[in-house]
Backbone atoms as SQL, in Angstrom:
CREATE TABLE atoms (id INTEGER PRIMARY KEY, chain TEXT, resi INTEGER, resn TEXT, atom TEXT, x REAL, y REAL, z REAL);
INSERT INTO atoms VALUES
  (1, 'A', 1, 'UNK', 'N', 251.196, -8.584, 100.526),
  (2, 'A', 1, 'UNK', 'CA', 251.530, -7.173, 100.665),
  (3, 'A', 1, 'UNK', 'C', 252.578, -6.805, 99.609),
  (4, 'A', 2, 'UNK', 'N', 252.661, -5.462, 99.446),
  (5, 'A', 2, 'UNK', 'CA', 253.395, -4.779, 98.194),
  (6, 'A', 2, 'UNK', 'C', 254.513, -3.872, 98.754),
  (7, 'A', 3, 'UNK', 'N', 255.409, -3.072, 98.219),
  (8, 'A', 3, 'UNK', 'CA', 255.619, -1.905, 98.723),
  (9, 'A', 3, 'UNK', 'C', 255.214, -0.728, 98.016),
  (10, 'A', 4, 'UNK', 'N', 254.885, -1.544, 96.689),
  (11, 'A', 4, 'UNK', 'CA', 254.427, -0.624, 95.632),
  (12, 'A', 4, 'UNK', 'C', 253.552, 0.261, 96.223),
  (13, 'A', 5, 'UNK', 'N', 253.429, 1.800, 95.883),
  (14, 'A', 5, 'UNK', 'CA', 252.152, 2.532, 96.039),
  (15, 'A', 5, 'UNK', 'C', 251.032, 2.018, 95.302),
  (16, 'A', 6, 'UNK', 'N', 250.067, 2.289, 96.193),
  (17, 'A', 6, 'UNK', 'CA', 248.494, 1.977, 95.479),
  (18, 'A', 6, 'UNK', 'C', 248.390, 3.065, 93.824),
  (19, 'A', 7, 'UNK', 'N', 249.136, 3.973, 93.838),
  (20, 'A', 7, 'UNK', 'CA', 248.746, 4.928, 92.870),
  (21, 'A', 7, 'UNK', 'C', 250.447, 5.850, 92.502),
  (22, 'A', 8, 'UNK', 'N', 250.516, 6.035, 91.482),
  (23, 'A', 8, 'UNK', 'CA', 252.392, 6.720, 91.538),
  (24, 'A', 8, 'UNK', 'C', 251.889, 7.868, 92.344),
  (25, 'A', 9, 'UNK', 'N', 253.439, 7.885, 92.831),
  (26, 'A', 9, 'UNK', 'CA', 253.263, 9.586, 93.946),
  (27, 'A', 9, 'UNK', 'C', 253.384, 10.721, 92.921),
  (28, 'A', 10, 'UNK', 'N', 253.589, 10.513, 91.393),
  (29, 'A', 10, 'UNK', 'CA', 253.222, 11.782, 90.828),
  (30, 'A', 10, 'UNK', 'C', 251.662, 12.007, 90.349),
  (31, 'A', 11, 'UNK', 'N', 250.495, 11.186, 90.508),
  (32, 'A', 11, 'UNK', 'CA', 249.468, 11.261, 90.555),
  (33, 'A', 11, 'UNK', 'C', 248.880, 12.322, 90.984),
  (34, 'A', 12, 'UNK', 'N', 248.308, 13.124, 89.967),
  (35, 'A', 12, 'UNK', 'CA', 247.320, 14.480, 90.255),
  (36, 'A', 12, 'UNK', 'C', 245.811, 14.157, 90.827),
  (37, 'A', 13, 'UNK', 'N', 244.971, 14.211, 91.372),
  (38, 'A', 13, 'UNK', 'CA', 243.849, 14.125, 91.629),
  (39, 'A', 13, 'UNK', 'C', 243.037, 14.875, 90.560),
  (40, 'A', 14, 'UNK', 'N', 242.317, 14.290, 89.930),
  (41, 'A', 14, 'UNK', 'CA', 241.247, 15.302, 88.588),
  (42, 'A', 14, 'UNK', 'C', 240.203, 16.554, 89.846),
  (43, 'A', 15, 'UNK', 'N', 240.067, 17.524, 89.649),
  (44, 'A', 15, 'UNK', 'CA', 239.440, 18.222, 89.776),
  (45, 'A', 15, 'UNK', 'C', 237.718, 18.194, 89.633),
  (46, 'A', 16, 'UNK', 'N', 237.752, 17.532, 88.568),
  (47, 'A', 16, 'UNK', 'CA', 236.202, 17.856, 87.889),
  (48, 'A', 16, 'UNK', 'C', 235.997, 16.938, 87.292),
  (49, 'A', 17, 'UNK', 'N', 234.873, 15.745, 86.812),
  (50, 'A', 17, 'UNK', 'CA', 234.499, 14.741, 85.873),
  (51, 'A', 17, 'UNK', 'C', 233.508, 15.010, 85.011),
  (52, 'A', 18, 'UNK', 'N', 233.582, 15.008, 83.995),
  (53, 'A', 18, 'UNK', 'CA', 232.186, 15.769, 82.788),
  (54, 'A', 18, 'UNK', 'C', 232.345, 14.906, 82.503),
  (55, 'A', 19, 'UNK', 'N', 230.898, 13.805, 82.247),
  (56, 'A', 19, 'UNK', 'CA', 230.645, 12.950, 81.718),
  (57, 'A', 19, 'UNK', 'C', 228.604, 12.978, 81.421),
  (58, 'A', 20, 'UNK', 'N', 228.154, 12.636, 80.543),
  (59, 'A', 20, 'UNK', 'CA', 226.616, 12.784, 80.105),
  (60, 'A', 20, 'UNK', 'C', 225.763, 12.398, 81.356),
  (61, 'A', 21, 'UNK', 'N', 225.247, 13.624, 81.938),
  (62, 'A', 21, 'UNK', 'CA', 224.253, 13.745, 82.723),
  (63, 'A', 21, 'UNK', 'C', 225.015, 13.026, 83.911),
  (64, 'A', 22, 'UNK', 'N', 226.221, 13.122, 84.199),
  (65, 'A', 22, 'UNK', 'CA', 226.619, 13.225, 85.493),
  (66, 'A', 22, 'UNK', 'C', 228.020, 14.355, 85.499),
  (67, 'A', 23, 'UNK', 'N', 228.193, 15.211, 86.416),
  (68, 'A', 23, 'UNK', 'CA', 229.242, 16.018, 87.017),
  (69, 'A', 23, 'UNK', 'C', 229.312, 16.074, 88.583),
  (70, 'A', 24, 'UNK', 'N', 229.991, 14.950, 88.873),
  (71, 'A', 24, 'UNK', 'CA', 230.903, 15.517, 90.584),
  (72, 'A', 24, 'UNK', 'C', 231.660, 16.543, 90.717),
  (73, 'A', 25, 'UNK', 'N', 231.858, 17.563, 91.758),
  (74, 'A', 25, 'UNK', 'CA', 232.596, 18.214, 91.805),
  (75, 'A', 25, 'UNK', 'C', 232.851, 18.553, 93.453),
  (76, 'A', 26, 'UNK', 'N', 233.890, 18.836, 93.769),
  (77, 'A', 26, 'UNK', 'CA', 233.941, 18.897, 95.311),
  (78, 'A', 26, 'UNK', 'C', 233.142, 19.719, 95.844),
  (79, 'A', 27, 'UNK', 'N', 232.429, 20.008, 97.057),
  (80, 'A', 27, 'UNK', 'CA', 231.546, 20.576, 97.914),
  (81, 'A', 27, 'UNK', 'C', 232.456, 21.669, 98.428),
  (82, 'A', 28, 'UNK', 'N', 231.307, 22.827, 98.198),
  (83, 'A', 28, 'UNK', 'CA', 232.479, 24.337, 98.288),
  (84, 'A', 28, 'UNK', 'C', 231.159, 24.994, 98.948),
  (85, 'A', 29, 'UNK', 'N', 231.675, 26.292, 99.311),
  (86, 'A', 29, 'UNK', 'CA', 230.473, 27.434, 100.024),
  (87, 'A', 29, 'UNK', 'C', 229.282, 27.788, 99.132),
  (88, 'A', 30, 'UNK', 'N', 229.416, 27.122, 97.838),
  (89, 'A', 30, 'UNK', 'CA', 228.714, 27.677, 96.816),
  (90, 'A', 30, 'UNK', 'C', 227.557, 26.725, 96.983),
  (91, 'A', 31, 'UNK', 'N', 227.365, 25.451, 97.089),
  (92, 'A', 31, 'UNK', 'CA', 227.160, 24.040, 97.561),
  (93, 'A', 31, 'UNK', 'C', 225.946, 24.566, 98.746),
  (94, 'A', 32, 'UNK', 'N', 226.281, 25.583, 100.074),
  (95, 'A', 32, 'UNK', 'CA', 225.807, 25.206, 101.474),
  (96, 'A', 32, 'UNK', 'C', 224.056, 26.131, 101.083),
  (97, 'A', 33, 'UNK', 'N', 223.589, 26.737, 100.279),
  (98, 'A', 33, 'UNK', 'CA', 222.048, 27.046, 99.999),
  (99, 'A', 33, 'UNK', 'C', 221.274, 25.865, 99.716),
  (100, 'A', 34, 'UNK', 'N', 221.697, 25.321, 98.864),
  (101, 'A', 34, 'UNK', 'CA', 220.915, 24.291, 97.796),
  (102, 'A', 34, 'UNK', 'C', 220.972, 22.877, 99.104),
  (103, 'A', 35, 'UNK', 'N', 222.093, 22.673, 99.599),
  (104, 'A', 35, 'UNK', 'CA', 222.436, 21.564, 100.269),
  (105, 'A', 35, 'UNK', 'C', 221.276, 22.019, 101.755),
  (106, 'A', 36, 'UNK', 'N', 221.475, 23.051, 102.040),
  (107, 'A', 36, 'UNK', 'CA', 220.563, 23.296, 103.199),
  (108, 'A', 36, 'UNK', 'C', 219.007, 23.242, 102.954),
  (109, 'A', 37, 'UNK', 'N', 218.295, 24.112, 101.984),
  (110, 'A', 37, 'UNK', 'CA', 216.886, 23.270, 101.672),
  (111, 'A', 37, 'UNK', 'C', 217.065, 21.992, 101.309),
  (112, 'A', 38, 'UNK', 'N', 218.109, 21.433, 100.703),
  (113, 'A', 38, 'UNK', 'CA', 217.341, 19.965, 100.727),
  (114, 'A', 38, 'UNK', 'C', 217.410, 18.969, 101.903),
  (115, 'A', 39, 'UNK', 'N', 218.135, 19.325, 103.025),
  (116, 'A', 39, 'UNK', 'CA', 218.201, 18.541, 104.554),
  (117, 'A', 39, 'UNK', 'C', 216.980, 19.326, 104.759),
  (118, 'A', 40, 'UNK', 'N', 216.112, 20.284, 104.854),
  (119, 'A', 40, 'UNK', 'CA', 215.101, 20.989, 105.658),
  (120, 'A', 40, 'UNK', 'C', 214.183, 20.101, 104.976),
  (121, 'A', 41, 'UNK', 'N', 213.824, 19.666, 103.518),
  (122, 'A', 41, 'UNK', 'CA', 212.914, 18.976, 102.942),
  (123, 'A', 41, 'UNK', 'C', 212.685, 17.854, 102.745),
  (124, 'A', 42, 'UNK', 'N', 214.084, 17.229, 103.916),
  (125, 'A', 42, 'UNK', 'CA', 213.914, 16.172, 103.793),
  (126, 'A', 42, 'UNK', 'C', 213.638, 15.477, 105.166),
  (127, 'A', 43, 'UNK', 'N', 212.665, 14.683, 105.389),
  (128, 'A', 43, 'UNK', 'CA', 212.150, 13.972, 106.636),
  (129, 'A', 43, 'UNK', 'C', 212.450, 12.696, 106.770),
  (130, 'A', 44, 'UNK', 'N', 213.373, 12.696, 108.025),
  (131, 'A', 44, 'UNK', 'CA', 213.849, 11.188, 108.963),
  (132, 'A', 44, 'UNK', 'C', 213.117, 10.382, 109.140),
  (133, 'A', 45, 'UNK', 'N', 213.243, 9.147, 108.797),
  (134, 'A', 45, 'UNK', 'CA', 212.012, 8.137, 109.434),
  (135, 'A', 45, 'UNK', 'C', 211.553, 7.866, 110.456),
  (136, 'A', 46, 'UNK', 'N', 212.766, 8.323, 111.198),
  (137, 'A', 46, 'UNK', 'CA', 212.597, 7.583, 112.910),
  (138, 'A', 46, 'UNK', 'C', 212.602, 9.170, 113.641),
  (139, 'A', 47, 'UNK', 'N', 211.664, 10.124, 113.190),
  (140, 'A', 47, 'UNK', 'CA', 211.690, 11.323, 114.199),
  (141, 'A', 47, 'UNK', 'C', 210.353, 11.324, 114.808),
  (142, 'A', 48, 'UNK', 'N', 209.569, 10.230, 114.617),
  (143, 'A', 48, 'UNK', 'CA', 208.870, 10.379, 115.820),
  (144, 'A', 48, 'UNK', 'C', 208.764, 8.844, 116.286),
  (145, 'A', 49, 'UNK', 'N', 210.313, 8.378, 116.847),
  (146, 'A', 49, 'UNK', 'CA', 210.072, 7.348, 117.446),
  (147, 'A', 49, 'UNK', 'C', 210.598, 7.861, 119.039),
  (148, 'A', 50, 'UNK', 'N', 210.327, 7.466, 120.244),
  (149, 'A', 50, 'UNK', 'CA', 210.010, 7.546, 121.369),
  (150, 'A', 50, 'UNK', 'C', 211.251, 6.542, 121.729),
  (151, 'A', 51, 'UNK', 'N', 212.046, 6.930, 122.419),
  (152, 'A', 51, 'UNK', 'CA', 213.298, 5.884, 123.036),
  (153, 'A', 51, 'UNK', 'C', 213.170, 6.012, 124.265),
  (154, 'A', 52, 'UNK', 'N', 212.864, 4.511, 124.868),
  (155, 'A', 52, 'UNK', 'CA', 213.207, 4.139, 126.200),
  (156, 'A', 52, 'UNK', 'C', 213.993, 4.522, 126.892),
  (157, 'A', 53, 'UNK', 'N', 214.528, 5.047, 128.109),
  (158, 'A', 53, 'UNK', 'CA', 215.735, 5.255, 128.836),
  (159, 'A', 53, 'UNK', 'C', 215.794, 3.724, 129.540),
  (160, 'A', 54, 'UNK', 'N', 217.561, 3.790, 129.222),
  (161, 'A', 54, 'UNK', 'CA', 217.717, 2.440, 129.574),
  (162, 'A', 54, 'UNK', 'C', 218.407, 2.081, 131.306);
């Protein structure tokens, strides 16, 4: 064990990463259209499995 911080406490968090053919960026209201058709288009494996009551 340390006492050191994992990271200095003046450490900014980056905002945004631009890098070739990838960009993360945090999940905002702008995010909830695009994010919602793709859960509607996307199909569970196990939705038509049948569970026992135990």
């Amino acid at each position: 064990m340390t006492d050191q911080p994992f990271v200095p406490a003046d450490f900014t968090v980056p905002r945004a990463l631009d890098a070739e053919g990838f960009r993360p960026e945090p999940l905002g209201e702008q995010h909830n259209e695009d994010d919602h058709a793709a859960r509607l288009a996307t199909t569970w494996p196990f939705a038509e499995v049948t569970y026992a009551p135990c």
